[in-house]
C-alpha positions as CSV (number, residue, x, y, z in Angstrom):
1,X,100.6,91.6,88.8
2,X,97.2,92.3,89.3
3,X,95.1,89.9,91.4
4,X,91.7,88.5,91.7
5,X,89.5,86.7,94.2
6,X,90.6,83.3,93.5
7,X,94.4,84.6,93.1
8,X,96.0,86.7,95.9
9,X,98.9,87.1,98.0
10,X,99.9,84.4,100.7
11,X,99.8,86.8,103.4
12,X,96.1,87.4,103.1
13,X,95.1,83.9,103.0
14,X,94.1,84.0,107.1
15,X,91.7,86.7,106.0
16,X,88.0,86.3,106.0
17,X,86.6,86.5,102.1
18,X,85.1,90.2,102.4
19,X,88.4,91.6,103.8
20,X,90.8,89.7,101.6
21,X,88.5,90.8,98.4
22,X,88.5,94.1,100.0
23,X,92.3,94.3,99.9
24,X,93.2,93.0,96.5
25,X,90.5,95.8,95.4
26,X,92.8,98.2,97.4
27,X,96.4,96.7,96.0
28,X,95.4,96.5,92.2
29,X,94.2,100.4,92.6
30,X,97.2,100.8,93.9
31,X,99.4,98.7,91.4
32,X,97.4,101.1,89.2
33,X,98.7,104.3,90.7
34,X,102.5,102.8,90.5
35,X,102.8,101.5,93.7
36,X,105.2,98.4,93.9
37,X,103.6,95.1,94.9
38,X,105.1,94.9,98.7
39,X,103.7,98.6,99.2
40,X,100.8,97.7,97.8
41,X,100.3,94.8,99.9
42,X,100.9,96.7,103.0
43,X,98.6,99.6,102.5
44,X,96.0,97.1,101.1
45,X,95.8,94.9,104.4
46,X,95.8,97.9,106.5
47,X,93.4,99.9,104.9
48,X,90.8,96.3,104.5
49,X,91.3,95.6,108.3
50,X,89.9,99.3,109.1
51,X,87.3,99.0,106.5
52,X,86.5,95.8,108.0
53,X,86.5,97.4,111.5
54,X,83.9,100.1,110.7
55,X,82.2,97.7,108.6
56,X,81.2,95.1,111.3
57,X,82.8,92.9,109.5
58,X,84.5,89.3,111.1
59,X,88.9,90.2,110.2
60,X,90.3,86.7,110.3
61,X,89.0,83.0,109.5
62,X,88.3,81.6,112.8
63,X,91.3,79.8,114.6
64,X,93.4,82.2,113.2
C-alpha cells in the first residue's frame, strides 16, 4: 500500500515532516521494486535518518 504525506506508517510519526516525507518517498520506491511493506519500512527510516544527517536536517519532533 503505497503512502502519502498525510498517510504513513505509525512508526514514523515521531519524525520531523522532511524526514518522514523523505521516507515514504523511499518505501513506495521500494514497494515499487517488490519489496514487502516491513522491509520497506526499515530501509526507508534508515536511509531518511542518513539523508537527514548529511542534510542538516532536525531527525525527530522535539520531546521526542
Amino acid at each position: 500500500m503505497p503512502w502519502s504525506h498525510g498517510d504513513y506508517p505509525e512508526s514514523l510519526k515521531n519524525f520531523t515532516a522532511p524526514v518522514r516525507d523523505k521516507a515514504v518517498e523511499i518505501a513506495n520506491a521500494l514497494l515499487k521494486d517488490g519489496y514487502d511493506e516491513g522491509r520497506a519500512i526499515a530501509i526507508a527510516t534508515s536511509q531518511a535518518k542518513e539523508w537527514a544527517e548529511n542534510h542538516d536536517k532536525q531527525i525527530r519532533k522535539k520531546g521526542h
